[in-house]
N, CA, C and O of each residue as an XYZ file, in Angstrom:
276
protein
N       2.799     -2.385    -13.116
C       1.958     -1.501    -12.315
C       2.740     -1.125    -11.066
O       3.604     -1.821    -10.533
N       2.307      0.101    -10.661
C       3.949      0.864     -9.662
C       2.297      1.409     -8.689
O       1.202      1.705     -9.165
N       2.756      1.361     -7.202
C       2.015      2.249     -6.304
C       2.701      3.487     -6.112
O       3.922      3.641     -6.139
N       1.853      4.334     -5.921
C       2.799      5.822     -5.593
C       2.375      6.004     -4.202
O       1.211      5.908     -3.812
N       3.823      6.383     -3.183
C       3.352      6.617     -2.113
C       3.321      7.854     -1.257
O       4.279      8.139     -0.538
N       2.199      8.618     -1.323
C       2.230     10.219     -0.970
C       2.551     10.370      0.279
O       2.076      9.584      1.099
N       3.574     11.587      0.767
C       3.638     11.513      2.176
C       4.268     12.497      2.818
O       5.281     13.075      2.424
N       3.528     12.741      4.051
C       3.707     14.683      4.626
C       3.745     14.475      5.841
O       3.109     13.572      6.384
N       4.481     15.267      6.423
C       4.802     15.406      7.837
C       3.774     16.453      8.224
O       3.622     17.511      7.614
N       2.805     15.919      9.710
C       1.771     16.938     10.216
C       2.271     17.929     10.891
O       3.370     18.475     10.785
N       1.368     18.138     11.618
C       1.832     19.295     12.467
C       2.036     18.938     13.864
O       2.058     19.988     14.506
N       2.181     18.012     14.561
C       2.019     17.323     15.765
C       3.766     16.768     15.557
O       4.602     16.380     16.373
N       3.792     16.932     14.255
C       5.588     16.183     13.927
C       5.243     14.912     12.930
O       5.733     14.690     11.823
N       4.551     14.374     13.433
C       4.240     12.629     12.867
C       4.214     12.917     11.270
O       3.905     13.995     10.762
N       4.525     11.965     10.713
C       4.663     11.718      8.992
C       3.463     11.054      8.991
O       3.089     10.314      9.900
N       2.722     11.355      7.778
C       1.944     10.674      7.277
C       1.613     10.064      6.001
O       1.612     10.875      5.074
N       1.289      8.680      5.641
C       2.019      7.984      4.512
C       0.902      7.433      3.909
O       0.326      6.735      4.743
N       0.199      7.425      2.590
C      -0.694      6.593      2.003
C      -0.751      6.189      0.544
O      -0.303      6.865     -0.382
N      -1.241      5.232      0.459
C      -1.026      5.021     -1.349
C      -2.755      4.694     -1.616
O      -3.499      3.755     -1.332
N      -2.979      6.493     -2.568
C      -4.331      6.283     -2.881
C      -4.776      5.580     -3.322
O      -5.906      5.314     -2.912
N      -4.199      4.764     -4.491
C      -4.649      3.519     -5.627
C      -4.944      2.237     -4.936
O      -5.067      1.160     -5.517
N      -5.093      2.503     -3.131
C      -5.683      1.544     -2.156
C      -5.902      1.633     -1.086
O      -5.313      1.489     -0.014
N      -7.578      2.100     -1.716
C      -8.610      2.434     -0.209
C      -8.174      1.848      1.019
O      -8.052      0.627      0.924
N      -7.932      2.265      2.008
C      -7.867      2.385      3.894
C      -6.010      2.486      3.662
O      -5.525      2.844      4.736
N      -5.028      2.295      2.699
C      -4.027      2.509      2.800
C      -3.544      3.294      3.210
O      -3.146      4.025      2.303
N      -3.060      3.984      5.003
C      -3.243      5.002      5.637
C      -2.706      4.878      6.606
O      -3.319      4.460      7.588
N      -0.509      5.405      6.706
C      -0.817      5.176      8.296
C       0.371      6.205      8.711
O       1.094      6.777      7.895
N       0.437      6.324      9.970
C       1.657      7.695     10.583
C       2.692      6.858     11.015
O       2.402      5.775     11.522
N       3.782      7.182     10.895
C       5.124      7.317     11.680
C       5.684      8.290     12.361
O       5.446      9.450     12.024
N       6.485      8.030     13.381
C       7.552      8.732     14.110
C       8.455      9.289     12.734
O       8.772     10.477     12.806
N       8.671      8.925     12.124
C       9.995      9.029     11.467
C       9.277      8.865      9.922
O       8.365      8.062      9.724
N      10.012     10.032      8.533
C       9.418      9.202      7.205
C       9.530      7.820      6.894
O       8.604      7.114      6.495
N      10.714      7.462      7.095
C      10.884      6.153      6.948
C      10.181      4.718      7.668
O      10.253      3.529      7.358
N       9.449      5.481      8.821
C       8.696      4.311      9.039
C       7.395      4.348      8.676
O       6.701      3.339      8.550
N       7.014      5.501      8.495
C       5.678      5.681      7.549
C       5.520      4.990      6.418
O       4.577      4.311      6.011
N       6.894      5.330      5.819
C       6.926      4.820      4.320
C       6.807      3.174      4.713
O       5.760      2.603      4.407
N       7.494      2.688      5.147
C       7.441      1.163      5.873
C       6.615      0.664      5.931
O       6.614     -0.404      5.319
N       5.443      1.021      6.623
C       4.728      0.838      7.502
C       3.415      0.791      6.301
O       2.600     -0.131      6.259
N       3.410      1.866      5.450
C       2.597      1.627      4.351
C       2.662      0.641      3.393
O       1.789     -0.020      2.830
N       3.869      0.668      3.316
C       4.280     -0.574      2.193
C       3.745     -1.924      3.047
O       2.899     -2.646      2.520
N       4.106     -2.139      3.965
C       3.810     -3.403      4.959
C       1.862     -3.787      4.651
O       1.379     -4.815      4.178
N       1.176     -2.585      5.111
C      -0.173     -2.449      5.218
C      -0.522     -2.629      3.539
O      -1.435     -3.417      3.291
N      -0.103     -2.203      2.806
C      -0.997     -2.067      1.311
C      -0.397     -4.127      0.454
O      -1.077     -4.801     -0.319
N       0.851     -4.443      0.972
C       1.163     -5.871      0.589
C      -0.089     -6.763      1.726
O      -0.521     -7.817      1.261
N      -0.474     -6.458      2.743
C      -1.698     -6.986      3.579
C      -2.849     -6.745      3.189
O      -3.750     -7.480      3.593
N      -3.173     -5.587      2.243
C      -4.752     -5.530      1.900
C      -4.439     -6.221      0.558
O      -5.405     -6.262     -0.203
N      -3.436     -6.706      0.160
C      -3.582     -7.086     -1.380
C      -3.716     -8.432     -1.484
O      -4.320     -9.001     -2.394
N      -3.027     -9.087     -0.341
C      -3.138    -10.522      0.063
C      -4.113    -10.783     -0.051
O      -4.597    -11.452     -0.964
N      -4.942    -10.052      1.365
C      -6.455    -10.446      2.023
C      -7.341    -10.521     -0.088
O      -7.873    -11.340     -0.837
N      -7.044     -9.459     -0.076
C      -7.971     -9.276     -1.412
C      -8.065    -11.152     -2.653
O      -8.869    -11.902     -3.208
N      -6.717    -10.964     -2.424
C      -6.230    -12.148     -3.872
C      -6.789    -13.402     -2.839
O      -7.559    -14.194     -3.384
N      -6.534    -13.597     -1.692
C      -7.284    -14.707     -0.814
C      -8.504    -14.940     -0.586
O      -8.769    -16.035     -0.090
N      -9.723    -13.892     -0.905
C     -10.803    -14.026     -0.483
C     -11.245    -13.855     -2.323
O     -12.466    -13.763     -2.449
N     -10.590    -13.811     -3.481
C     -11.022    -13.678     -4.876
C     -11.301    -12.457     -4.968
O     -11.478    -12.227     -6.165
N     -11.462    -11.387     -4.267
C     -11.532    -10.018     -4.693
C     -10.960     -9.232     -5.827
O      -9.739     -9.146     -5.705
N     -11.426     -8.625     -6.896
C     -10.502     -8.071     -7.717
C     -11.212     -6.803     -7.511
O     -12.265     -6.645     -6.895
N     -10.140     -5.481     -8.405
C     -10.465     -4.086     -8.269
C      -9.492     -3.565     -9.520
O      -8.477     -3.952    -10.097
N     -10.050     -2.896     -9.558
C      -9.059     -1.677    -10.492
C      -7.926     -1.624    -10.516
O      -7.153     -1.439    -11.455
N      -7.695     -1.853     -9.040
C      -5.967     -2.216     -9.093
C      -5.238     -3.002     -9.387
O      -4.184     -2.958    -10.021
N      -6.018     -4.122     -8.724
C      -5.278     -5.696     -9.453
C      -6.314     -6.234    -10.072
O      -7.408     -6.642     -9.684
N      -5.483     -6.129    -11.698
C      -6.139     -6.893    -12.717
C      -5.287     -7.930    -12.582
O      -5.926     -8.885    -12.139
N      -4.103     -8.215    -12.758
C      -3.415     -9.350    -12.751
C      -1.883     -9.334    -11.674
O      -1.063     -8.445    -11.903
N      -1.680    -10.054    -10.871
C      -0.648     -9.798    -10.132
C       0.656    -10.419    -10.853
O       1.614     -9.789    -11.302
N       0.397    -12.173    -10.850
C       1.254    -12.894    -11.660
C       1.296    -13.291    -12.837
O       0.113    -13.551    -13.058
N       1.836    -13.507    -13.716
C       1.698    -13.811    -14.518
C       2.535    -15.388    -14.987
O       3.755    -15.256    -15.090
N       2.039    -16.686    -15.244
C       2.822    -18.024    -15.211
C       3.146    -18.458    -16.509
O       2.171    -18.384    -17.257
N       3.963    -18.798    -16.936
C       4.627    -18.815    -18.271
C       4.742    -20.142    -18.389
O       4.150    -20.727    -17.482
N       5.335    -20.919    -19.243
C       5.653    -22.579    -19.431
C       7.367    -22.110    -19.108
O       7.846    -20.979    -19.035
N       7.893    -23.179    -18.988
C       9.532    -22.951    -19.328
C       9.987    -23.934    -20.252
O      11.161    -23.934    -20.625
């Protein structure tokens, strides 16, 4: 499973960066690259909170998967 991360520069200058496949995933940078950053940072934090409090969604059906060796 891959996030896609959409992202447009406004009109004020600022980039703006979100990955729809996770509601409030939403944030601006100075620069694309820190948008892009900055999203990636925020959407690995709502996925945590989620898998920590037992939350599941559409998105994460399964994160890990544990094998024998």
């Amino acid at each position: 499973m891959g996030f896609t991360i959409e992202i447009e520069q406004d009109k004020d200058g600022r980039w703006i960066a979100e990955i729809p496949q996770i509601s409030g995933a939403m944030v601006y940078g100075r620069t694309r690259e820190e948008a892009v950053s900055r999203v990636e940072a925020l959407a690995l934090r709502v996925l945590a909170e989620r898998i920590e409090h037992g939350e599941t969604s559409p998105v994460i059906e399964k994160v890990f998967s544990v094998v024998a060796a």
